[in-house]
VOGU-3710 file (C-alpha; in Angstrom, 3 decimals, decimal comma):
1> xxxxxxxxxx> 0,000/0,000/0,000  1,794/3,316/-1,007  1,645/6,286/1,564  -0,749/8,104/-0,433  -3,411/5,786/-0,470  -3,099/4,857/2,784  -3,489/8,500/3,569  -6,287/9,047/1,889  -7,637/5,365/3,478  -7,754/6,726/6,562
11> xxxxxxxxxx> -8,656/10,442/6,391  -12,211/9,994/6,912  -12,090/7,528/9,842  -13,021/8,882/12,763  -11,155/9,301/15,836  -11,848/7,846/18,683  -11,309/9,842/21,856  -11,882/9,919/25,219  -11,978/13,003/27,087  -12,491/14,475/30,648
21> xxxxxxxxxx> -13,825/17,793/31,497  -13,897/19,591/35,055  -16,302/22,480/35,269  -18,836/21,229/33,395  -21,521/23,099/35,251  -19,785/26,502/34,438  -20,157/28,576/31,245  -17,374/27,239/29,610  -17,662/24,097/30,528  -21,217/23,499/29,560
31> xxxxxxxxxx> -21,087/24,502/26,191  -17,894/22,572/26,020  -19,739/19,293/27,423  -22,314/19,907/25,151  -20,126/20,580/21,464  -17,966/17,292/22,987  -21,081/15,250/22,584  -22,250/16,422/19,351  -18,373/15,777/18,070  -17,709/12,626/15,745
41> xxxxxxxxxx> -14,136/12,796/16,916  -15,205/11,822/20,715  -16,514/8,420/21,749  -16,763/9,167/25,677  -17,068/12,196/27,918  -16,619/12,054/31,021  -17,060/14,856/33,332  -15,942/15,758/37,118  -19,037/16,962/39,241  -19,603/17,588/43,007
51> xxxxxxxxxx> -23,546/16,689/42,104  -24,775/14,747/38,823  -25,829/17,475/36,126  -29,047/16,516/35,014  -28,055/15,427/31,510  -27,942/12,176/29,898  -26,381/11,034/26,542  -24,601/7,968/25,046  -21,185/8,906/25,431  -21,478/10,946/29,012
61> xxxxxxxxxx> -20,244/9,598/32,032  -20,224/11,649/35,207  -18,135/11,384/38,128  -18,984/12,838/41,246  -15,923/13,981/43,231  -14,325/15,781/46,058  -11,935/17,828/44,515  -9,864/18,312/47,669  -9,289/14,739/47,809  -8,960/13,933/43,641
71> xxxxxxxxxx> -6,179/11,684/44,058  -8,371/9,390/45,239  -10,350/9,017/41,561  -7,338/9,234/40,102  -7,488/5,255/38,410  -10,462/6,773/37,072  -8,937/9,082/35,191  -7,981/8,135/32,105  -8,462/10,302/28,879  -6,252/11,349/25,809
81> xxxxxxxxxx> -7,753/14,998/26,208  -8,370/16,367/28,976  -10,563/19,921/29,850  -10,194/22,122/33,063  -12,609/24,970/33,163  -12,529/25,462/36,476  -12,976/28,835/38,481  -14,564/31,058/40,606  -15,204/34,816/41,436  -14,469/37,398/44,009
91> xxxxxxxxxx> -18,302/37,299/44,974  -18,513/33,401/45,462  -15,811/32,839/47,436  -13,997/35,695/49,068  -11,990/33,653/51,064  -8,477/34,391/48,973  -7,102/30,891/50,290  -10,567/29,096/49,045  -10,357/31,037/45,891  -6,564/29,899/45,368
101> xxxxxxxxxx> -7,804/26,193/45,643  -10,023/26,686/42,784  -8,301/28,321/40,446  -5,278/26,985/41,466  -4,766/23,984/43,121  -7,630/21,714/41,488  -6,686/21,992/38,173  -2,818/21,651/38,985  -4,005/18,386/40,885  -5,991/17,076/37,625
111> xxxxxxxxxx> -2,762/17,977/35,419  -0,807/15,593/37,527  -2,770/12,901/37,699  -3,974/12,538/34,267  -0,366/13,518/33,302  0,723/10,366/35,167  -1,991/8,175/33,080  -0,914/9,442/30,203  -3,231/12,028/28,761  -1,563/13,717/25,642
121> xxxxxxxxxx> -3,359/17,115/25,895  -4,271/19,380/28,816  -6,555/22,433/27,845  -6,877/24,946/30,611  -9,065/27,925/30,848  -7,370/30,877/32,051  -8,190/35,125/32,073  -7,217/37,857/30,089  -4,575/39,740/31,817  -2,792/36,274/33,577
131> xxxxxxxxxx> 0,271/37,356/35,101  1,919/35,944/37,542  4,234/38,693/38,711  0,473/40,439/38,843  -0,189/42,965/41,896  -3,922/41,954/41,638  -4,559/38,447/43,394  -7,139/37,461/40,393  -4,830/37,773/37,252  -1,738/37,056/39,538
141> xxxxxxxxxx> -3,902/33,681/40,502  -4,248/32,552/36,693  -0,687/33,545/35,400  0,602/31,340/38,274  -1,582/28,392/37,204  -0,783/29,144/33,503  3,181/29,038/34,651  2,960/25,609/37,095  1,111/23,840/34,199  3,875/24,371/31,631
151> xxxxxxxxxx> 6,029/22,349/33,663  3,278/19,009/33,735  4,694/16,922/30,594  1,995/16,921/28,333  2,512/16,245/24,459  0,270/19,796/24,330  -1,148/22,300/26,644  -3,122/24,935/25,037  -3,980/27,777/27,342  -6,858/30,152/26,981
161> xxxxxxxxxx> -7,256/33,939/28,254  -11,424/34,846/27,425  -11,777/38,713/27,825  -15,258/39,153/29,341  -17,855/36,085/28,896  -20,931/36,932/26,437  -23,095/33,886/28,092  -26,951/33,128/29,515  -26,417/32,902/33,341  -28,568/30,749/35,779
171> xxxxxxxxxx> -27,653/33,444/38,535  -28,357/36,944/37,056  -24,924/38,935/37,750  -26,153/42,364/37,464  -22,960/43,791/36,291  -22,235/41,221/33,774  -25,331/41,996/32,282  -25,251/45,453/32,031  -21,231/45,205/30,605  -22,511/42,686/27,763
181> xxxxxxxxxx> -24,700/45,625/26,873  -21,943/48,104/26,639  -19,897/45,465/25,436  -22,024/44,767/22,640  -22,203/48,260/21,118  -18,442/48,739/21,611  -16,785/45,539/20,598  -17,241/47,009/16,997  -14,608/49,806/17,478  -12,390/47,602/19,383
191> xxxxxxxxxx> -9,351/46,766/16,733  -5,842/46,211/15,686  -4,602/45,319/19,541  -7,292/46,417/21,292  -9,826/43,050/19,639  -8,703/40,719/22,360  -10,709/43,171/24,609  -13,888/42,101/23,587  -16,356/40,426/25,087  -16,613/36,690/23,343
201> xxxxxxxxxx> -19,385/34,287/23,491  -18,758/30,853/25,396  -19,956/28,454/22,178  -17,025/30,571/20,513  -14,683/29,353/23,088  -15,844/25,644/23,577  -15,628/25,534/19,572  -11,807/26,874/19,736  -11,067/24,148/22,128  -12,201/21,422/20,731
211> xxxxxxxxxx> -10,713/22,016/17,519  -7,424/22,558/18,542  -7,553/19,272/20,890  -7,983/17,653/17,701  -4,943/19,031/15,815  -1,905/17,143/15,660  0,724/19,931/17,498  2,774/19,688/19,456  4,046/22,351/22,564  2,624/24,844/25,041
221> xxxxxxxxxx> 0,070/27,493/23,474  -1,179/30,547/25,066  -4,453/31,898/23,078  -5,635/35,366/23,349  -9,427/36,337/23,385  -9,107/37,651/19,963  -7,425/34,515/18,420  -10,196/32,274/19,947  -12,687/33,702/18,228  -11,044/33,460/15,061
231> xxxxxxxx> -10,225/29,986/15,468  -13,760/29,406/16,783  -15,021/29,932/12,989  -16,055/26,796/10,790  -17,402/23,254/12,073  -16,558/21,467/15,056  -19,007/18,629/14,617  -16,557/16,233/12,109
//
């Protein structure tokens, strides 16, 4: 069989993959879950909860943990992509050394676990601004994540920095309402540096991600708002 036929033999198979997403009941994570199991490219989903989402589907498997004690799920987690949208805000947990396990901690934990079972690509949602020589605890928070990941041997790590969400919310956050307003009128005069500023709609995300988990690259990749929603165009669904 000569290379080019076998290339073209297998170009329309399928892939087969497994992955494993934390924060599923978040923004992110939700559309995520939900483009993962409309994707041809991924046979099983299975997603870290502290309580069962009331969803079921084929290829979804949930797996309620306590994230303070992961290690202890950790034969259970096996994936070759794996999905951390974890995090929190000021409002939900004040408590700075809570709000360092979230964002933190957790998905650092996850990253060495499914590291150790041999997961191939980590995909970690991060914050505009992510700086770990930061003054401000939030974006000082993510760019210390963002810099203890890159040393977890993964064949990829694609990190992602979303400028504010554009997303339906179960609790109505006042603010975040009224900025998608404002947000929405000036996103338009928002260019040349200044795109990665705007606000960016969490299906545009979730579609980014999972078409990069599927490309074949290897190395550590940092994503800006306004690069995610240019890689978010076409179809993730193949």
């Amino acid at each position: 069989m000569n290379n080019s036929f076998a290339a073209n033999l297998f170009s329309d198979k399928k892939m087969e993959k497994k992955a494993i997403v934390a924060g599923a009941s978040g923004a992110i994570g939700n559309s995520l879950l939900f483009h993962l199991l409309g994707n041809k490219n991924y046979a099983h989903v299975l997603i870290l909860v502290r309580s069962e989402l009331r969803i079921q589907h084929p290829k979804l498997q949930q797996l309620v943990v306590d994230y303070d004690r992961i290690s202890d799920y950790a034969a259970q987690l096996n994936a070759d992509v794996v999905f951390c949208c974890l995090g929190t805000t000021k409002s939900k947990t004040p408590d700075q050394r809570q709000y360092k396990k979230i964002d933190y901690q957790y998905p650092l934990d996850i990253a060495r676990i499914t590291s150790r079972n041999g997961s191939k690509g980590f995909h970690l949602i991060s914050s505009i601004g992510a700086d770990k020589n930061s003054k401000m605890f939030y974006t000082r928070t993510k760019g210390e994540v963002e810099n203890d990941l890159q040393q977890v041997p993964f064949d990829d790590i694609h990190i992602y920095r979303p400028s504010l969400l554009d997303a339906p919310r179960k609790d109505k956050r006042f603010m975040e309402s009224s900025m998608n307003i404002i947000m929405n009128v000036i996103n338009p005069v928002l260019i040349g540096g200044l795109k990665k500023y705007r606000s960016i709609r969490v299906e545009d995300i979730a579609k980014t991600m999972i078409r990069l988990s599927l490309e074949d690259k290897k190395g550590i990749f940092v994503h800006e708002s306004d690069e995610i929603q240019k890689l978010s165009e076409g179809d993730t669904t193949e």
